[in-house]
Each structure stands twice: as C-alpha cells, then as structure tokens.
N, C-alpha and C positions, 0 to 999 in steps of 0.2 A: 544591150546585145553583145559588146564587148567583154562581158564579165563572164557571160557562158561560153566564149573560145577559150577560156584563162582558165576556166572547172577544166571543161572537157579535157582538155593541155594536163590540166596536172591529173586529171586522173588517169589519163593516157601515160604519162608518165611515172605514176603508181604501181600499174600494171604492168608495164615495163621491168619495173625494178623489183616485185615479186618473181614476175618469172627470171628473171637474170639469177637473182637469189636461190633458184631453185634448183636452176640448170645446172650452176656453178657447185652448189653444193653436194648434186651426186655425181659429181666427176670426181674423178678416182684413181690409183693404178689399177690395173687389172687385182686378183687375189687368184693364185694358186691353191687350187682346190686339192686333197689329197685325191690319192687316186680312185678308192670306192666313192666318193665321195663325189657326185654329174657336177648338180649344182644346190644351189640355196637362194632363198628369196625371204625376205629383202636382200638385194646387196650389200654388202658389208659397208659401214659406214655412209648409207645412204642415208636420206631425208623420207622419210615416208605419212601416207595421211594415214586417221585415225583407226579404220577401215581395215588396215593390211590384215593379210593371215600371214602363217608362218608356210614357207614349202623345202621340201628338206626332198634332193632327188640321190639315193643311193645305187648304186650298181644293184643289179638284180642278185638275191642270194645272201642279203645282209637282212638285216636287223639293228633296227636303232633305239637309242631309250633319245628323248628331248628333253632339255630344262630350259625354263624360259626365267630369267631374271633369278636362277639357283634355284628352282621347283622344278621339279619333272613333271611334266606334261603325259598323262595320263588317259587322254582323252583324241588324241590326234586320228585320222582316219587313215589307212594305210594302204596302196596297191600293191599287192605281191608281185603283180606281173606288170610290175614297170616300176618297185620301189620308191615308191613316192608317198611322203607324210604332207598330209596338211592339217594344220591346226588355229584356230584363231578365238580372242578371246570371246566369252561369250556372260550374258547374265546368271548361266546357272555354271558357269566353269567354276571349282574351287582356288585355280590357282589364278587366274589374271579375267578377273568380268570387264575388262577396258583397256584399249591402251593409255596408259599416263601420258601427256606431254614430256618427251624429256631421253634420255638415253633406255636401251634394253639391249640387252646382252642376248641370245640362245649357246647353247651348248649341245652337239649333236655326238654323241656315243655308240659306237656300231660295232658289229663281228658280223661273222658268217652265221647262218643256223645249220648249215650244212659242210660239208666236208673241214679242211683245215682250217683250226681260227685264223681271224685276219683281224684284229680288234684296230682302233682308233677311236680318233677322236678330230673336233673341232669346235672352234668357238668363233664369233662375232659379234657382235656391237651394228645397233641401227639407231635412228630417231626419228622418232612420231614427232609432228610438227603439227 
C-alpha cells in the first residue's frame, strides 16, 4: 500500500517539474515590435508544441513576404482587412511538412502596397519542444 503513495508522490512531482520547466522557459522580456508590425506568434524565444502555426499581425495597408528557417513561405493565408498571415507546416508544404524538435527562426519582410513605401523587416527565433 505504501509503495503506491511513493509512485503517486513522484509522479506528482514529475508533473510538477514539466510544468515549472515550461512556465519558466516562456518568460521573457517583453520584445519591441517595430511599429507596422501588431504582433507575431509564437513568441520570440518561447517553448512551443509540435502543432504551432505561424501568425504574423501587420498594420492594415502592408504586405509581407515569410521565411520560415530561410525559405519563403509561399503558401500562408492572408486577411486584407485585419493583415494577418497564418501559416503552419503541413504534409503537402514544400518548405517545412513538420516542425523538427529544436530551434526555428521566421523572418517577416513588409512595405506598403499602397501610397508611401514603409519597408521593414523582422526576425525571431522559437522552440518546438
């Protein structure tokens, strides 16, 4: 009877120590985002499961090209009326059919398509876990 409070015990404390590990490792500073540029997801330097898409939120009035790991992403879905790309890999994608365990970088590249150019850029860094 005693040997099952000693499992339960350590696997309670298994679980413990994943999530602590998890929590701990998407804390962060904040990241200054340039200014067309809302937001992006993953977080920079976060821990993510295998599953993530990519989401890239531009000001409205831009245009982006993606590179995920130095390949342009070619395939991503786009909202005009709220700029927002998402992208995630898939079996028929040419450039990433999975996330790998391990580091991935994107690269996000923007201008205007309309009135004054505004070009930029941005880059980050995630982990699939």
């Amino acid at each position: 009877m005693s040997y099952r409070l000693i499992y339960i015990g350590l696997g309670l404390v298994g679980v413990a120590a994943v999530v602590l590990g998890f929590v701990l490792s998407t804390e962060g500073e904040e990241v200054v985002l340039p200014e067309a540029l809302e937001s992006v997801s993953p977080q920079p330097g976060s821990l993510v499961p295998p599953q993530t898409s990519i989401e890239v939120d531009l000001q409205v009035g831009y245009e982006a090209t993606i590179f995920v790991d130095g390949f342009p992403v070619n395939n991503a879905t786009f909202v005009d009326a709220t700029g927002v790309y998402r992208w995630s890999p898939s079996p028929t994608d040419p450039v990433v059919n999975e996330w790998a365990p391990g580091d991935h970088t994107v690269r996000v590249v923007w201008d205007t398509y309309s009135g004054l150019p505004d070009p930029g850029s941005f880059e980050w860094s995630f982990r699939v876990g």
